[in-house]
C-alpha positions as CSV (number, residue, x, y, z in Angstrom):
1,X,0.0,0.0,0.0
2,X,1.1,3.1,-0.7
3,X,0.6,6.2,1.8
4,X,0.9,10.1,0.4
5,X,1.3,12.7,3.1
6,X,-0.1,16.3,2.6
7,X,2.0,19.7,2.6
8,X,0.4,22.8,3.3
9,X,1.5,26.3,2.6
10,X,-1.4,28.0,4.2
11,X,-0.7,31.2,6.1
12,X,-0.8,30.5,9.4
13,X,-0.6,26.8,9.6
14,X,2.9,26.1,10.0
15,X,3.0,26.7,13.4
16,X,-0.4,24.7,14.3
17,X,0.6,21.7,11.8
18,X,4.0,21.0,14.0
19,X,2.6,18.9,16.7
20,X,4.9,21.0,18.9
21,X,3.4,22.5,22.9
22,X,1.5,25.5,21.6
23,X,0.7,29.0,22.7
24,X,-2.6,31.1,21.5
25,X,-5.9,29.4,21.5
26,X,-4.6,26.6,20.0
27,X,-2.6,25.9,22.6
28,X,-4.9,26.7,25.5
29,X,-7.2,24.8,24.3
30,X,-5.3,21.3,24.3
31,X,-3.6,22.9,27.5
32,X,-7.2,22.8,28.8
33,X,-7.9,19.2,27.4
34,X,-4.6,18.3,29.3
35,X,-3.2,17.2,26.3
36,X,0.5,18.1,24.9
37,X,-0.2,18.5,21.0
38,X,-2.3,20.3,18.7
39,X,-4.3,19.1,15.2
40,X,-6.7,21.3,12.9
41,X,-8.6,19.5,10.3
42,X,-9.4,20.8,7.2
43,X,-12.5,19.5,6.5
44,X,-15.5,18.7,9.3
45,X,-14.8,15.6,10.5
46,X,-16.4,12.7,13.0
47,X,-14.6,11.9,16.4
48,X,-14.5,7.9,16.7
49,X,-14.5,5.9,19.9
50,X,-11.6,3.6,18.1
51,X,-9.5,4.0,14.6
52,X,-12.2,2.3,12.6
53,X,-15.0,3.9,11.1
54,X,-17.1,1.1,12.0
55,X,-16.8,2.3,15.3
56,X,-20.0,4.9,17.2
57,X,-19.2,8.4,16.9
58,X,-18.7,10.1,20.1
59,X,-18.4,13.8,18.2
60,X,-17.4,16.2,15.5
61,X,-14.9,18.8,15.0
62,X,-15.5,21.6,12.2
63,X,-12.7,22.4,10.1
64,X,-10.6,24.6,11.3
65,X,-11.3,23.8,14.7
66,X,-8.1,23.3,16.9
67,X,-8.3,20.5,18.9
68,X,-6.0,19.0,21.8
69,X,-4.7,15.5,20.8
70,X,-2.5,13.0,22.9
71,X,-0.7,10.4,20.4
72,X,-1.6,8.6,17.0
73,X,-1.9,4.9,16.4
74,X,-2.2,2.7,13.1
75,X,-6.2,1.9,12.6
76,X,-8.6,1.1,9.3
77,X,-6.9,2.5,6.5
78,X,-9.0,5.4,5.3
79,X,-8.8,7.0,0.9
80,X,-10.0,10.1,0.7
81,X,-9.1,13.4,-1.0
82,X,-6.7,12.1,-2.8
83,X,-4.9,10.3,0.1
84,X,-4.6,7.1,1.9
85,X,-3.4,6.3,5.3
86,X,-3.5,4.2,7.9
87,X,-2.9,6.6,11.0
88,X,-5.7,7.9,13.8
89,X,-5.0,10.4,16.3
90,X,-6.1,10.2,19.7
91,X,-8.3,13.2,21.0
92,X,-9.6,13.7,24.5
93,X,-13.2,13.3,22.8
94,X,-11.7,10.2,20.8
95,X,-10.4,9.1,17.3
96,X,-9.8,11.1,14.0
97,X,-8.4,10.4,11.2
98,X,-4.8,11.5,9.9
99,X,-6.0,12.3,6.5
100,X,-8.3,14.6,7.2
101,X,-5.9,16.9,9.4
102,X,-3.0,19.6,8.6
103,X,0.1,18.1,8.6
104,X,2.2,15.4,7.5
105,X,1.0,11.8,7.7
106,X,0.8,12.0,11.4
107,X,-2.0,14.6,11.8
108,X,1.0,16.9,12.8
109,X,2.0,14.7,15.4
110,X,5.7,14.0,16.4
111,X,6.1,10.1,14.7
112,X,7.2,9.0,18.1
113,X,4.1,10.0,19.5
114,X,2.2,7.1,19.5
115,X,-0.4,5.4,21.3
């Protein structure tokens, strides 16, 4: 299987896409979830109670929405937009997919931050 991962140049990603300990609302808000990273999808997407899609949905983030995320761990492999992968992040609400979030094939995440 083959796995793209997605640049963005957006203004004002960068520093939101890095998975790095943020400040600004991004930051206070996964401060406030208690959680050390930062993701942003680009699209609305549905919050998972596991990395399947088969799985109840416990929630939805709108695009554009920062949320507070705690690791990433291999789940059903999801094609979409033009990309395929493989890898869900863990939010404090539950599971989203990589592919729909800024940043490399980790959602952002550091690649040793998994679950």
């Amino acid at each position: 299987m083959r796995m793209r991962t997605k640049a963005f140049a957006t203004a004002g990603v960068g520093a939101l896409a890095t998975g790095l300990l943020l400040t600004g609302a991004a930051g206070a808000q996964a401060a406030a979830a208690g959680l050390p990273y930062a993701v942003t999808p680009y699209v609305n997407v549905n919050v998972r109670s596991g990395p399947w899609t088969t799985t109840d949905i416990t929630g939805h983030v709108a695009a554009g929405q920062p949320r507070g995320a705690s690791c990433w761990t291999h789940g059903e492999t999801i094609r979409d937009n033009g990309y395929v992968n493989d890898v869900w992040v863990r939010l404090a609400e539950g599971y989203v997919s990589a592919v729909y979030l800024k940043g490399d094939q980790y959602g952002g995440l550091p690649a040793s931050a998994t679950c």
